[in-house]
GULUM-970002 format. One record per residue (C-alpha): residue in three letters; x, z, y. Coordinates in steps of 0.2 Angstrom, whole numbers, plus 5000, padded with zeros to 4 digits. Example, Ala and Ser with C-alpha at 12.3 -4.5 7.8 and 13.67 -1.06 7.14 Angstrom:
BEGIN
- ala / 5062 / 5039 / 4978
- ser / 5068 / 5036 / 4995
***
This chain:
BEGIN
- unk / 5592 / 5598 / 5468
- unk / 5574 / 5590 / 5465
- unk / 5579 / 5575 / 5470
- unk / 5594 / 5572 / 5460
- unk / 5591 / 5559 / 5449
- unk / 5604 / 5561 / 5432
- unk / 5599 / 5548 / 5419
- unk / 5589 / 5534 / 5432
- unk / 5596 / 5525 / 5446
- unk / 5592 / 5526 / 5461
- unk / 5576 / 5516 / 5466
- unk / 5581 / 5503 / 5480
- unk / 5583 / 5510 / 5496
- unk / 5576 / 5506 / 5511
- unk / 5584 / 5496 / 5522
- unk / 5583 / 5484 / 5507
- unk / 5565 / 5483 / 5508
- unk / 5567 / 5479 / 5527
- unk / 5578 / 5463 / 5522
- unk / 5565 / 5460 / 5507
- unk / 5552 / 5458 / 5519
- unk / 5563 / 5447 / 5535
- unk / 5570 / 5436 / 5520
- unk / 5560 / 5422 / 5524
- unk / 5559 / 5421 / 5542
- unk / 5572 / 5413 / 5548
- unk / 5583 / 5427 / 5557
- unk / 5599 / 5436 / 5555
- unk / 5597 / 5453 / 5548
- unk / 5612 / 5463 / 5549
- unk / 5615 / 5478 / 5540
- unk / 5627 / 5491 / 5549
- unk / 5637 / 5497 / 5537
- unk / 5654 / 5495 / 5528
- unk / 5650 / 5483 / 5516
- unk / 5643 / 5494 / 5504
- unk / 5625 / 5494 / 5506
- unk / 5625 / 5477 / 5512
- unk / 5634 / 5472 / 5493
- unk / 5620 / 5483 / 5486
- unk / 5607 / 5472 / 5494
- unk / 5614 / 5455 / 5491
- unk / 5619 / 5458 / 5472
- unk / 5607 / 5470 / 5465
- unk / 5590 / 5470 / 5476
- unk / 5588 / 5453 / 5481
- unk / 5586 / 5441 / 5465
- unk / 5582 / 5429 / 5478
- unk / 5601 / 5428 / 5483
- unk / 5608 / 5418 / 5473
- unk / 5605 / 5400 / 5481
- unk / 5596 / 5405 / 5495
- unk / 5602 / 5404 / 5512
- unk / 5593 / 5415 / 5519
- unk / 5604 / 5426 / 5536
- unk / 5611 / 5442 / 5530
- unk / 5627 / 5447 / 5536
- unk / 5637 / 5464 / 5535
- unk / 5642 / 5472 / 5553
- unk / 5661 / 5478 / 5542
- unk / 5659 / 5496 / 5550
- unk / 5675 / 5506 / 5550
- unk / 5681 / 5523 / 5552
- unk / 5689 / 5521 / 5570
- unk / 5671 / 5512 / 5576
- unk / 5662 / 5525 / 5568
- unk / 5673 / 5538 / 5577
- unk / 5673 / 5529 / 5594
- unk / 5655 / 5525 / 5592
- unk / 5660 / 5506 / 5596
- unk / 5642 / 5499 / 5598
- unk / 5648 / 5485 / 5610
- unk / 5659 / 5477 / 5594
- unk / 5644 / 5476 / 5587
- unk / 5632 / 5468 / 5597
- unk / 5650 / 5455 / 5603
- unk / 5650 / 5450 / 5584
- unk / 5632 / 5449 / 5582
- unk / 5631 / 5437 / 5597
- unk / 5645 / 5428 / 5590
- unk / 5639 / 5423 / 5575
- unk / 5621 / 5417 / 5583
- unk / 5632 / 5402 / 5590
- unk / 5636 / 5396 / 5574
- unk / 5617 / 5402 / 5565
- unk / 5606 / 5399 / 5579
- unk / 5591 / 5412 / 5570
- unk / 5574 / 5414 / 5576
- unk / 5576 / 5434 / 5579
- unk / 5588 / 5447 / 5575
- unk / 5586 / 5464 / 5565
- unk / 5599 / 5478 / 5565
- unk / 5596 / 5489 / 5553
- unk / 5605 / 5505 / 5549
- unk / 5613 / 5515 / 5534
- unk / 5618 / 5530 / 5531
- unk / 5635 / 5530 / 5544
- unk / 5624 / 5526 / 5559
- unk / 5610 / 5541 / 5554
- unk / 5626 / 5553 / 5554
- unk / 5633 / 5548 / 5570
- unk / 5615 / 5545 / 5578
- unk / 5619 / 5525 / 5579
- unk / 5602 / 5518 / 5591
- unk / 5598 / 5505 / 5582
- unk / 5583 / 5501 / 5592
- unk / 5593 / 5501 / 5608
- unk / 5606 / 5490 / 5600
- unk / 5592 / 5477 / 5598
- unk / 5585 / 5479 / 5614
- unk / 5602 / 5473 / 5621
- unk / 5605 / 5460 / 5610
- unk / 5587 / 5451 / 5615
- unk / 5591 / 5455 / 5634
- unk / 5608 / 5445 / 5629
- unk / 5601 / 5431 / 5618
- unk / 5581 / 5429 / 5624
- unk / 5577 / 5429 / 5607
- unk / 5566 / 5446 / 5595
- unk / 5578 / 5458 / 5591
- unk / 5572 / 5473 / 5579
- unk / 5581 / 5489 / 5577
- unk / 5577 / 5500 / 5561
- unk / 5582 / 5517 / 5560
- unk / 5585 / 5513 / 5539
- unk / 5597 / 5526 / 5531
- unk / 5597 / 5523 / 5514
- unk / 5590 / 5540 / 5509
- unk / 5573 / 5533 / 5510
- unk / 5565 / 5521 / 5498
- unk / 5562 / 5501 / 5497
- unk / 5542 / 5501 / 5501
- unk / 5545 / 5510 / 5517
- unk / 5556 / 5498 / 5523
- unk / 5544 / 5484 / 5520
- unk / 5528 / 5492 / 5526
- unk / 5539 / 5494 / 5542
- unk / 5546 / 5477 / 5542
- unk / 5530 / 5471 / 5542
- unk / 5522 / 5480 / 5555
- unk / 5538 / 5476 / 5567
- unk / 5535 / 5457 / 5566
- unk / 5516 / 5460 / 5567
- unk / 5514 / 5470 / 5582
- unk / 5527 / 5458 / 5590
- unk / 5522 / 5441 / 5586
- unk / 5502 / 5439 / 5581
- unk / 5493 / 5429 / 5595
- unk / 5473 / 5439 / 5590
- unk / 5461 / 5423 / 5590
- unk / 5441 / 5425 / 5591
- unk / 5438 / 5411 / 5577
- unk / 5438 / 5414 / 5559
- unk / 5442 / 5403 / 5543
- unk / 5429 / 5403 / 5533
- unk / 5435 / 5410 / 5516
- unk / 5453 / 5414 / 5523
- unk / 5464 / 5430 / 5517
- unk / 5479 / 5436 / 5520
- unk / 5490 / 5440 / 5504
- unk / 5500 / 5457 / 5510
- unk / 5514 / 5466 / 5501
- unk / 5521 / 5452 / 5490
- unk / 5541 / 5457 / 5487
- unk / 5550 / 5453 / 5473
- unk / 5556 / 5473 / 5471
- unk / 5539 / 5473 / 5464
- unk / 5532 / 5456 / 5460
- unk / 5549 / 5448 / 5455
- unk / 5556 / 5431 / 5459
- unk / 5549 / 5422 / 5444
- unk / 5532 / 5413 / 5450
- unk / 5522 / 5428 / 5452
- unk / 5519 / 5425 / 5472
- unk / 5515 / 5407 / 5469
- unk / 5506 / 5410 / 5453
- unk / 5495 / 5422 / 5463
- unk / 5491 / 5409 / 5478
- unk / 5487 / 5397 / 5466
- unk / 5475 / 5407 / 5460
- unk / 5467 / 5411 / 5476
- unk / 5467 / 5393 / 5482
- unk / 5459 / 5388 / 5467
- unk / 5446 / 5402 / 5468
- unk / 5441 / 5395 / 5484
- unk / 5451 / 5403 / 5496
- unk / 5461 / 5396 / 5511
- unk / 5475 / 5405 / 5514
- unk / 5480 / 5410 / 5531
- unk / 5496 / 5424 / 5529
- unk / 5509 / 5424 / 5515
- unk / 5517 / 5444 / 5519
- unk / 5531 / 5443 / 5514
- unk / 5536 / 5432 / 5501
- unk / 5534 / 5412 / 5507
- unk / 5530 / 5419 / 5525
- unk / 5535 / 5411 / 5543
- unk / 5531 / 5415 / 5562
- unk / 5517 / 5404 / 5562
- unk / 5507 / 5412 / 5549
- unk / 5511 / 5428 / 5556
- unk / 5503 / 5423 / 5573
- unk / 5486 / 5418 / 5565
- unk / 5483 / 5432 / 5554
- unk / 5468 / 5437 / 5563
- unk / 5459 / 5419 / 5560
- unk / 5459 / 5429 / 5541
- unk / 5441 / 5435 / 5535
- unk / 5448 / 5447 / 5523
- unk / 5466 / 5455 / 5519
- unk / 5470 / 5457 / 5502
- unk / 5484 / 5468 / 5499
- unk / 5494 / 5467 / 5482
- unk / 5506 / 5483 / 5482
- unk / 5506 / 5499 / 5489
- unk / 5520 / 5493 / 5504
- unk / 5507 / 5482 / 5512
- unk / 5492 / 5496 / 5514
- unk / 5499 / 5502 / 5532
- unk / 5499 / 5484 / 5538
- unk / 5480 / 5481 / 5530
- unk / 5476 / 5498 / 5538
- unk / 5485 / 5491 / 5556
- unk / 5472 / 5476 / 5556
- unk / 5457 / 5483 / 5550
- unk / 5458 / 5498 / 5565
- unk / 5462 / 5485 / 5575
- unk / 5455 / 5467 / 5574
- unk / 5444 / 5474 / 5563
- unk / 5448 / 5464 / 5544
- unk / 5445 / 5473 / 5530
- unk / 5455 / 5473 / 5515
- unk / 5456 / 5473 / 5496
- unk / 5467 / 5483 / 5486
- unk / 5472 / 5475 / 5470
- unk / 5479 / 5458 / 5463
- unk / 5476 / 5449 / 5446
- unk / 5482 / 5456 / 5430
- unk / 5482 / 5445 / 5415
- unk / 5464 / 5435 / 5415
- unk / 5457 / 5449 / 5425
- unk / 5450 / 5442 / 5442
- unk / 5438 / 5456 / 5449
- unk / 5446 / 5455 / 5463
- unk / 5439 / 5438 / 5468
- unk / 5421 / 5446 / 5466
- unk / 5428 / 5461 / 5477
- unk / 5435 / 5448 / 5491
- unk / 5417 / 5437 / 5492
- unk / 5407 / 5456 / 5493
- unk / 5420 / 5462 / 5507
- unk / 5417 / 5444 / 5517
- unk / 5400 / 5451 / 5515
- unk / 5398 / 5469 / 5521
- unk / 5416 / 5472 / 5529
- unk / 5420 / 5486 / 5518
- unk / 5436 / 5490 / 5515
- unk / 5439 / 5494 / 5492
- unk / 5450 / 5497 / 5481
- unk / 5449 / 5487 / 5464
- unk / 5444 / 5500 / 5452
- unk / 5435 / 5513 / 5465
- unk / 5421 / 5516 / 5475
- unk / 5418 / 5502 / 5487
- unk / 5418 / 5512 / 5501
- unk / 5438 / 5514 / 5494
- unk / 5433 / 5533 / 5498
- unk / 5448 / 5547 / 5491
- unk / 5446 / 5555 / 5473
- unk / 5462 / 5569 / 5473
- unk / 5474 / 5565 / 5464
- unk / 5486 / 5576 / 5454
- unk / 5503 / 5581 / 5458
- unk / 5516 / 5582 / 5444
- unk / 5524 / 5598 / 5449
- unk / 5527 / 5612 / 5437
- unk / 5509 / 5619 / 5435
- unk / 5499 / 5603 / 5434
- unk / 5512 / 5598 / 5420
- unk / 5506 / 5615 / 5413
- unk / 5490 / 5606 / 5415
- unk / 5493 / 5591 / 5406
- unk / 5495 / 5602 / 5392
- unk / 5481 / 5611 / 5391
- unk / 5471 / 5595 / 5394
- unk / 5480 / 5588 / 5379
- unk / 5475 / 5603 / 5370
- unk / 5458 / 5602 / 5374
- unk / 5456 / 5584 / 5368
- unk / 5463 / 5587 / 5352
- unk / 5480 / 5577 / 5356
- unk / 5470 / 5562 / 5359
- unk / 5480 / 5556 / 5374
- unk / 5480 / 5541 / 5384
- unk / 5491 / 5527 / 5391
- unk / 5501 / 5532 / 5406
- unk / 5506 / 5516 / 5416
- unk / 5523 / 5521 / 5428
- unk / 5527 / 5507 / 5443
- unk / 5521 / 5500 / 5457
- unk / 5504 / 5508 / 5463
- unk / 5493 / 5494 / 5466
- unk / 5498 / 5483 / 5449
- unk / 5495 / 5500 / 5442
- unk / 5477 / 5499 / 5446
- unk / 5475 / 5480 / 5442
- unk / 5482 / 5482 / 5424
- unk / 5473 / 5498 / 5420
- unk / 5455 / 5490 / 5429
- unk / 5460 / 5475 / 5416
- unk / 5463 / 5489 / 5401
- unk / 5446 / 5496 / 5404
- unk / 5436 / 5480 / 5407
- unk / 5442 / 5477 / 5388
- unk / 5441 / 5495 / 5382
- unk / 5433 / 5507 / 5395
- unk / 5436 / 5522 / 5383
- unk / 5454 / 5521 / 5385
- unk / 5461 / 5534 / 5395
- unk / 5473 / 5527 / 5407
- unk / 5484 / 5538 / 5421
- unk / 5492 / 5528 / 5434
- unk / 5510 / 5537 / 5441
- unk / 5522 / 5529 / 5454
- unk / 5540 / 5535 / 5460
- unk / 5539 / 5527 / 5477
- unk / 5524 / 5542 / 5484
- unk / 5505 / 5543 / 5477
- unk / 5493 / 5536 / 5492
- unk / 5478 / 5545 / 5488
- unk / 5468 / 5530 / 5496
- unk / 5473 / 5519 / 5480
- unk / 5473 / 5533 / 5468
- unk / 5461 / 5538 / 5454
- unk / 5460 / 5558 / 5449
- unk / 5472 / 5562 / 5436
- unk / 5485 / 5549 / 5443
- unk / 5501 / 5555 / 5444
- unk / 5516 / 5557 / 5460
- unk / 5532 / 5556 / 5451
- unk / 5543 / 5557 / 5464
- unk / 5560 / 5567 / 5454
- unk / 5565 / 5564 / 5437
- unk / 5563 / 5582 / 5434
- unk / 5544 / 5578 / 5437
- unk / 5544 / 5562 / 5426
- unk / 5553 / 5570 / 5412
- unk / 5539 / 5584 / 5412
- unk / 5525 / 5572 / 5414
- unk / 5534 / 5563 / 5398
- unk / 5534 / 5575 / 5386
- unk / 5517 / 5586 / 5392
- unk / 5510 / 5579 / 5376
- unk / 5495 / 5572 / 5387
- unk / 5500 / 5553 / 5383
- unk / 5501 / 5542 / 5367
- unk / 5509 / 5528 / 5376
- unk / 5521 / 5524 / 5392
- unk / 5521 / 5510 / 5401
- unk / 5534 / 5503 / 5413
- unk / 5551 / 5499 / 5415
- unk / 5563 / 5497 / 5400
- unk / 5573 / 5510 / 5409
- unk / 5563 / 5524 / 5404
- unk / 5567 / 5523 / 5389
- unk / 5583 / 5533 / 5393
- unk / 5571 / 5549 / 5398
- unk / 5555 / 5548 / 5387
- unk / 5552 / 5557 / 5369
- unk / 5558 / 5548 / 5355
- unk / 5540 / 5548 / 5347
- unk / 5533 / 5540 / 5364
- unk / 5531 / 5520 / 5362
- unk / 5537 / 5511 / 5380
- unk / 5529 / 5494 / 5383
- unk / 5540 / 5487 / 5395
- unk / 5538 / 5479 / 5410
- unk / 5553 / 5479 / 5421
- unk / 5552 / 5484 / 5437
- unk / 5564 / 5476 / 5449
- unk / 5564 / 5489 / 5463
- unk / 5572 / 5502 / 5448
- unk / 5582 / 5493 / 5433
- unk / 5587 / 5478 / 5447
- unk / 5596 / 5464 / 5437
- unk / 5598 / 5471 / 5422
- unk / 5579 / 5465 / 5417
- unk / 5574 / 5452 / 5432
- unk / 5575 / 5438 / 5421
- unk / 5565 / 5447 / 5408
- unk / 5552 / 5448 / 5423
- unk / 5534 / 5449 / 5416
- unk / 5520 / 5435 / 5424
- unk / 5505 / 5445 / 5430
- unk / 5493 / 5433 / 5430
- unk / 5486 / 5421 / 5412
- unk / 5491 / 5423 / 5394
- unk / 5510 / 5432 / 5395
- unk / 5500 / 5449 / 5404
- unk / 5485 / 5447 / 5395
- unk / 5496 / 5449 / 5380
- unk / 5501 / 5464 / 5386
- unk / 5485 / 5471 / 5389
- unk / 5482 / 5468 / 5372
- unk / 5496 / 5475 / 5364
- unk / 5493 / 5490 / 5375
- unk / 5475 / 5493 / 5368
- unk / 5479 / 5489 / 5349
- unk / 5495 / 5502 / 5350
- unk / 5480 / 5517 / 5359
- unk / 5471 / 5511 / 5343
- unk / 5481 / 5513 / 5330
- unk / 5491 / 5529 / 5337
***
């Protein structure tokens, strides 16, 4: 029952990570399932859908093929509708029917490319797991199928890795941050995933440096550094904050991977568990400190980091805890940060007494003290288009703003 969420909804599953991260490439990504998932997908973790034309189609599983175990239909309609759509690869991905009945999803794909001669990928997606999953495997999919490793290397050239708009939103922020880069100096190379196509994909190893801006690229950074040895950054720019642009030239330099707000070397501090016992903690720590609490930040890991580097780079004194609901990675985190992976956890983490101010999504609101202040930035990946078009800009005056406000409230509480 830990994982019963009550007063939250659900975060966005998995398999709509997977079609988060193929949206821009052309293909046909279909969802098996009823129509259910699929809806939930196209109408409340895709802001992208609406007048995009991007291929997503619903396989319309029914009892009678889920019974019968009627694979062929599938695979006869997919094959059908790539007359009319002519995609450059096909993904069949799964919900929580086919992970009941043990639908082989890879095996699906693997006779739909034997029929068609074009990349088919199968994901064993079952809607239990969550959104930055499905992307990080996404990615790896189309990386390991399609990069063509080259010798030669663009000077100044990164790949950008784990933009989505379950995390950075689909107001400018992607384009806002290329900008940025380009302006900076830097050529780009990769755009994973939003603004992405094949042929960036195959030339992601011409890259000197892999910045990755959310937590749901790190396994693809880790994939290219153990193997064509790039080496990555772990942030992004939040508000006038750019230390990571210092962080990139010092990694063209030495090849070391880091992580904005850690040790170079991005060696592993422990970080804390929100269980029972270290929310018992939390309140001793509160205790000890005289009440004096600090700003606990709730989202995505990596803008985490990047808004509490640009609290401290103001106000260094300011005591800041980073918590996510998608799993901590120790690799990103700082001691004290926080794995709030049930709302039992949240709720306790909420009310320890260890924080004079939340942010994060409007949403928790619903499950924080009354005496707590929330300055909201909405998550897409959790309060979906009920705040999308309140989506905050990351980078210039709109978060700088916010870091402000967020430094002048600590003060004054």
């Amino acid at each position: 029952m830990e994982q019963l969420w009550i007063t939250l909804p659900a975060l966005s599953p998995d398999y709509s990570g997977v079609c988060s991260a193929l949206f821009d490439l052309g293909g046909m990504s279909v969802i098996h399932d009823a129509s259910g998932c699929t809806g939930n997908y196209t109408g409340y973790d895709e802001p992208r859908w609406f007048g995009a034309r991007s291929m997503v189609f619903c396989s319309g599983l029914r009892e009678i093929d889920a019974v019968l175990g009627r694979d062929d239909k599938l695979i006869d309609h997919i094959l059908k509708a790539s007359e009319y759509t002519n995609p450059t690869l096909y993904a069949v991905i799964g919900s929580p029917v086919p992970m009941v009945i043990g639908s082989d999803m890879k095996g699906i794909a693997r006779e739909i490319e034997n029929s068609t001669g074009k990349p088919a990928f199968g994901f064993s997606t079952n809607g239990i797991g969550l959104y930055n999953k499905g992307v990080s495997d996404a990615m790896l999919a189309v990386i390991r199928r399609f990069l063509a490793p080259t010798d030669g290397k663009t000077d100044h050239g990164i790949n950008v890795i784990g933009t989505t708009p379950l995390d950075f939103s689909a107001n400018s922020n992607a384009e806002d941050l290329y900008r940025a880069l380009e302006q900076a100096g830097f050529r780009i190379i990769g755009k994973l995933m939003m603004g992405a196509d094949l042929g960036q994909i195959r030339d992601l190893t011409k890259a000197e440096v892999n910045l990755v801006v959310t937590e749901s690229g790190l396994d693809t950074a880790k994939y290219l550094w153990e193997n064509y040895g790039i080496p990555y950054v772990a942030g992004t720019i939040a508000g006038l904050d750019t230390s990571v642009f210092g962080m990139i030239e010092e990694t063209r330099k030495d090849r070391k991977c880091r992580v904005l707000g850690r040790d170079a070397d991005g060696g592993s501090h422990p970080a804390v568990s929100a269980d029972a016992d270290s929310a018992k903690g939390m309140e001793t720590d509160a205790a000890e400190n005289n009440g004096s609490g600090g700003v606990l930040i709730i989202g995505e890991e990596i803008l985490g980091n990047s808004i509490r580097h640009a609290i401290h780079a103001v106000h260094p004194e300011i005591p800041v805890t980073v918590a996510t609901m998608t799993g901590l990675r120790k690799e990103l985190a700082q001691e004290g940060d926080l794995d709030l992976n049930s709302e039992a956890k949240l709720i306790a983490a909420l009310e320890s007494g260890r924080f004079r101010m939340l942010v994060g999504d409007p949403l928790l609101g619903d499950v924080k003290p009354e005496d707590l202040p929330l300055v909201p930035i909405p998550h897409t990946a959790l309060s979906s288009k009920l705040y999308w078009s309140r989506a905050v800009h990351f980078i210039g005056g709109e978060m700088d703003d916010i870091v402000k406000k967020i430094t002048d409230l600590w003060r004054i509480r």
